[in-house]
C-alpha positions in Angstrom: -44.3 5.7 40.9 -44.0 3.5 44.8 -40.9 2.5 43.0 -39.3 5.7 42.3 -39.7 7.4 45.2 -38.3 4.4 47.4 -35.0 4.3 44.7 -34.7 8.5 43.7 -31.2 8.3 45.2 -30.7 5.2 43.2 -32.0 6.7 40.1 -30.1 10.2 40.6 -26.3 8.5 41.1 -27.4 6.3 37.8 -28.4 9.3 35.5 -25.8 11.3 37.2 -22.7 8.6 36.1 -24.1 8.6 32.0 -21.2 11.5 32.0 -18.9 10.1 33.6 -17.2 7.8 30.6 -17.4 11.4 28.5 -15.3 13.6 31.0 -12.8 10.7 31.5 -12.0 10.2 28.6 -11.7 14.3 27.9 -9.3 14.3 31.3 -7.7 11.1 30.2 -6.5 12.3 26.7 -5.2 15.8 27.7 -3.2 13.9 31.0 -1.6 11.2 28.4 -1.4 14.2 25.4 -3.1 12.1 23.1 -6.1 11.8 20.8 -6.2 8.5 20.6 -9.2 6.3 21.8 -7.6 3.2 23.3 -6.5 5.5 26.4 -9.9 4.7 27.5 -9.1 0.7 27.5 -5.6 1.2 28.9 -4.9 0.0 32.7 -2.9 2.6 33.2 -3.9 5.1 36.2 -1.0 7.1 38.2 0.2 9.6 36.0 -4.1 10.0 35.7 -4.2 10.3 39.9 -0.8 12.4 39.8 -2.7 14.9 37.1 -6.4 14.7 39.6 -5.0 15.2 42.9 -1.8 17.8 42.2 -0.6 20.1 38.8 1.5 18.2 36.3 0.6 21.1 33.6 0.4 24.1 35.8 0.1 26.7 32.8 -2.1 24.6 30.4 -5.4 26.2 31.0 -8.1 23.5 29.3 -6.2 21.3 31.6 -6.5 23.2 34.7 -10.7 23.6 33.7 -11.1 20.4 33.2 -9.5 18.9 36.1 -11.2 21.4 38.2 -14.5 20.5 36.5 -13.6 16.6 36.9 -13.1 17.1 40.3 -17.0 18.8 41.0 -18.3 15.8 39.0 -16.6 13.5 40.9 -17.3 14.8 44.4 -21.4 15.0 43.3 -21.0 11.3 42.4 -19.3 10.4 45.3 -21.8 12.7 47.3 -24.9 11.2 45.5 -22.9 7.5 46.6 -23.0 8.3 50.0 -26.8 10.1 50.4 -27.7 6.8 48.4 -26.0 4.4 51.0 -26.3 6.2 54.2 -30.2 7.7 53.7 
């Protein structure tokens, strides 16, 4: 129990990035307009940061939800990150 309480921001950015493989891959496939599972493997990232940070589909609306839900996950995590490092 001494052990959780002196890692709970440890242990929150952990359970909180199990997700994370899930939503990328549902962002990654509607970016590239595929189905296909090796997207996941594929070094390939700008078209991915072009899609997060501006609108390459600006009518597609599961595109537009995801990448707004993509980006919530992604501030927590980076929030969690920082509470986890700095407290």
């Amino acid at each position: 129990m001494n052990w959780l309480k002196e890692n709970i921001w440890f242990v929150l950015f952990f359970i909180w990035s199990f997700p994370m493989g899930y939503y990328r891959s549902q962002f990654r496939k509607i970016i590239y307009e595929t189905n296909d599972w090796k997207i996941n493997i594929k070094p390939v990232f700008v078209k991915e940061f072009k899609g997060l940070f501006g609108n390459i589909f600006p009518n597609d609306a599961r595109y537009l939800k995801m990448r707004n839900f993509y980006r919530f996950y992604l501030v927590v995590y980076f929030g969690l990150f920082l509470m986890w490092k700095f407290y």
